[in-house]
TIBA-351577 format. One record per residue (C-alpha): residue number from 1; residue in three letters; x, y, z. Coordinates in Angstrom, 2 decimals, decimal comma, always signed. Layout:
TIBA-351577
<fido seq="NUM" type="ALA" east="X" north="Y" up="Z"/>
...
***
This chain:
TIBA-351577
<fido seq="1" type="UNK" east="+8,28" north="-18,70" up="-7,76"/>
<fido seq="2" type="UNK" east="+4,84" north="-20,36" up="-6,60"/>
<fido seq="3" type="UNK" east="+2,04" north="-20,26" up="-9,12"/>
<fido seq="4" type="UNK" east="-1,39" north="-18,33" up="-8,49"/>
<fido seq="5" type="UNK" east="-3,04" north="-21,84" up="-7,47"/>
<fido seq="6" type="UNK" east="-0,42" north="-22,06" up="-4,56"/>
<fido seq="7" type="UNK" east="-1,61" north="-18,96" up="-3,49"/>
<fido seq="8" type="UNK" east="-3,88" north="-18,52" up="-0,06"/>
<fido seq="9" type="UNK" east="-5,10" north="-15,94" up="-1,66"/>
<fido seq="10" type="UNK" east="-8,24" north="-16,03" up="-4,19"/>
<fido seq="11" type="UNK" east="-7,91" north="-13,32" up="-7,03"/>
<fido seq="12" type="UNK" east="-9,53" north="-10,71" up="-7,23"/>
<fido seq="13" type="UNK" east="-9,64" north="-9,95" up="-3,52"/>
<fido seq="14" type="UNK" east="-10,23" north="-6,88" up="-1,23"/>
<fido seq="15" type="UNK" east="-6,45" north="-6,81" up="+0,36"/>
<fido seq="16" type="UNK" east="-5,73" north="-3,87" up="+2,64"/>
<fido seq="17" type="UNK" east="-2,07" north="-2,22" up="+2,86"/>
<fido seq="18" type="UNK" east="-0,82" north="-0,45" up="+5,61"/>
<fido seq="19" type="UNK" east="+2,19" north="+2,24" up="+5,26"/>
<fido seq="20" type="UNK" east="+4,07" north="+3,84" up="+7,70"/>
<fido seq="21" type="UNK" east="+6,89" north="+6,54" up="+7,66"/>
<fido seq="22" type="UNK" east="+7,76" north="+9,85" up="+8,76"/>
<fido seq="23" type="UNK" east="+5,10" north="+12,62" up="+8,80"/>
<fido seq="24" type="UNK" east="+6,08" north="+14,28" up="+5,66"/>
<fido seq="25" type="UNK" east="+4,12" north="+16,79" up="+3,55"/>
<fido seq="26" type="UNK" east="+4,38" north="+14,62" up="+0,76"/>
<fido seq="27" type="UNK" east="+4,16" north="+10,79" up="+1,82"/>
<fido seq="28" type="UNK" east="+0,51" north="+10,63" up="+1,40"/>
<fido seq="29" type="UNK" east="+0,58" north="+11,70" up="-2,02"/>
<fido seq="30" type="UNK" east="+3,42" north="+9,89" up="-3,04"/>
<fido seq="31" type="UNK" east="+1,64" north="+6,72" up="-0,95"/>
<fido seq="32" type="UNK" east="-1,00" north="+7,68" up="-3,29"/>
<fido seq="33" type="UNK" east="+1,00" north="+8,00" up="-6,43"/>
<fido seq="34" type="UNK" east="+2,39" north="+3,80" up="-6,24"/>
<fido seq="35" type="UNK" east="-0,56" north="+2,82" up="-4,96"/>
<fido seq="36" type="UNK" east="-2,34" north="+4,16" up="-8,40"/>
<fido seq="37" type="UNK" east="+0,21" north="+3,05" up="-10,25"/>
<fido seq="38" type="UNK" east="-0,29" north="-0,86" up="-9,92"/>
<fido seq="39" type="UNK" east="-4,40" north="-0,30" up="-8,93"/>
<fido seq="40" type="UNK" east="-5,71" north="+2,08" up="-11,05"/>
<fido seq="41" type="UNK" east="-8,91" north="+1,51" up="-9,74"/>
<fido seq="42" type="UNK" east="-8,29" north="+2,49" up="-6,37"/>
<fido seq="43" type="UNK" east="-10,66" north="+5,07" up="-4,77"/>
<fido seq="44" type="UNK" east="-8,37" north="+7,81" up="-3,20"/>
<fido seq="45" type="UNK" east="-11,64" north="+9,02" up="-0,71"/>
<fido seq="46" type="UNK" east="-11,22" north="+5,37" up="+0,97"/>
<fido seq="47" type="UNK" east="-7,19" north="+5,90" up="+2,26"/>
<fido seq="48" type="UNK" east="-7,37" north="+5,68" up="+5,84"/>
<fido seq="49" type="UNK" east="-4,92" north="+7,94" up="+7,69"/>
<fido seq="50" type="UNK" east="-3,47" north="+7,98" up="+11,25"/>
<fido seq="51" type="UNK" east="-1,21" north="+9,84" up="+13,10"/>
<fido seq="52" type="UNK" east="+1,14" north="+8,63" up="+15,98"/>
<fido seq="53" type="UNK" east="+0,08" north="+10,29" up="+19,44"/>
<fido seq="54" type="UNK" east="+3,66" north="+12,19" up="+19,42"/>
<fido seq="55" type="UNK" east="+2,52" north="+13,15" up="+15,33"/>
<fido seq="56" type="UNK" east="+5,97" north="+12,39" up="+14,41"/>
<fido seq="57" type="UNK" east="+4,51" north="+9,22" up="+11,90"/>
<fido seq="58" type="UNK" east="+1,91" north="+8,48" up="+9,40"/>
<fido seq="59" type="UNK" east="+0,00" north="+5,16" up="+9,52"/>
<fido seq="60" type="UNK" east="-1,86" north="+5,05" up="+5,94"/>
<fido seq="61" type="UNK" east="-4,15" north="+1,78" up="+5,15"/>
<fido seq="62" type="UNK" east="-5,14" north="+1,88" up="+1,18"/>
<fido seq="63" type="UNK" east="-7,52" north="-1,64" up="+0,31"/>
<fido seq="64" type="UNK" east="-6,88" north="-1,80" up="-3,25"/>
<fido seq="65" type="UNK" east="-9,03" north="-4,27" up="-5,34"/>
<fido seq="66" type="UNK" east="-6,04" north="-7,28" up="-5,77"/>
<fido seq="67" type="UNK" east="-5,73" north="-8,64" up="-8,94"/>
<fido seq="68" type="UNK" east="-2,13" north="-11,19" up="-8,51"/>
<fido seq="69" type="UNK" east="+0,52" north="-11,99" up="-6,64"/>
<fido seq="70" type="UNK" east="+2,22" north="-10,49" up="-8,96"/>
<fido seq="71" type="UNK" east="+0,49" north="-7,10" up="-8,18"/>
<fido seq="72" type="UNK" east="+1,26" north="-6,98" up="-4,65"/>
<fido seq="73" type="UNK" east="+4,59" north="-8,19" up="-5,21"/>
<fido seq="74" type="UNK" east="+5,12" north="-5,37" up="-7,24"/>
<fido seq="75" type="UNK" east="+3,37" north="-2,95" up="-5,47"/>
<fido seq="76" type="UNK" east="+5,10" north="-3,93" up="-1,99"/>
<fido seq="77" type="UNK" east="+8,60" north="-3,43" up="-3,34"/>
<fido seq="78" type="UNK" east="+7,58" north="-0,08" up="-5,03"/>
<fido seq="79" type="UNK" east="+6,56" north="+1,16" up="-1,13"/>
<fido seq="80" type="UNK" east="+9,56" north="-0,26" up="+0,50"/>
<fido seq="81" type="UNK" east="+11,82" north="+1,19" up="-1,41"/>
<fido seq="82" type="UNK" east="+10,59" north="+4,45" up="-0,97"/>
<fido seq="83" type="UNK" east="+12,85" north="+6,47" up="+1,51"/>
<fido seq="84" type="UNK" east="+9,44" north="+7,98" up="+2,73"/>
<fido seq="85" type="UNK" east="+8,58" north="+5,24" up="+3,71"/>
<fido seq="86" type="UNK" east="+9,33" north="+2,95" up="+7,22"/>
<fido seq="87" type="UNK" east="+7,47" north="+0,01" up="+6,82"/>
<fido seq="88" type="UNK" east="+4,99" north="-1,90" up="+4,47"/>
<fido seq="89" type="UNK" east="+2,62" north="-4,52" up="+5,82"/>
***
């Protein structure tokens, strides 16, 4: 695995992640929920959420405060493997 110095990334950095699955009642809480979990510090108000023009998806964008690559390692395979959840970019 690359260490932090290889990274194009300078910690700590605004870095914005964007989830998308099925319209559920519960994906943006449980979007909430991981994101939380690895970013504590992460201001709920500032989730950005989008519906598809049929409404049958969720696009939610959460910038969390970065801390590692570890972090969004982390954090990234948390979402993915989330059946809720579509993609993770």
């Amino acid at each position: 695995m690359a260490e932090e110095s290889d990274s194009l990334f300078e910690f700590p950095c605004a870095f914005p992640i964007k989830v998308m699955g099925l319209a559920a009642d519960t994906l943006t809480r449980t979007v909430l929920d991981v994101v939380l979990r690895h970013a504590p510090d992460f201001n709920a108000a500032t989730m950005v959420i989008r519906s598809s023009s049929a409404g049958k998806y969720l696009s939610l964008t959460c910038t969390i405060n970065a801390t590692s690559r570890a972090q969004l390692d982390a954090l990234y395979r948390e979402l993915s493997n989330h059946p809720l959840v579509k993609f993770v970019l």
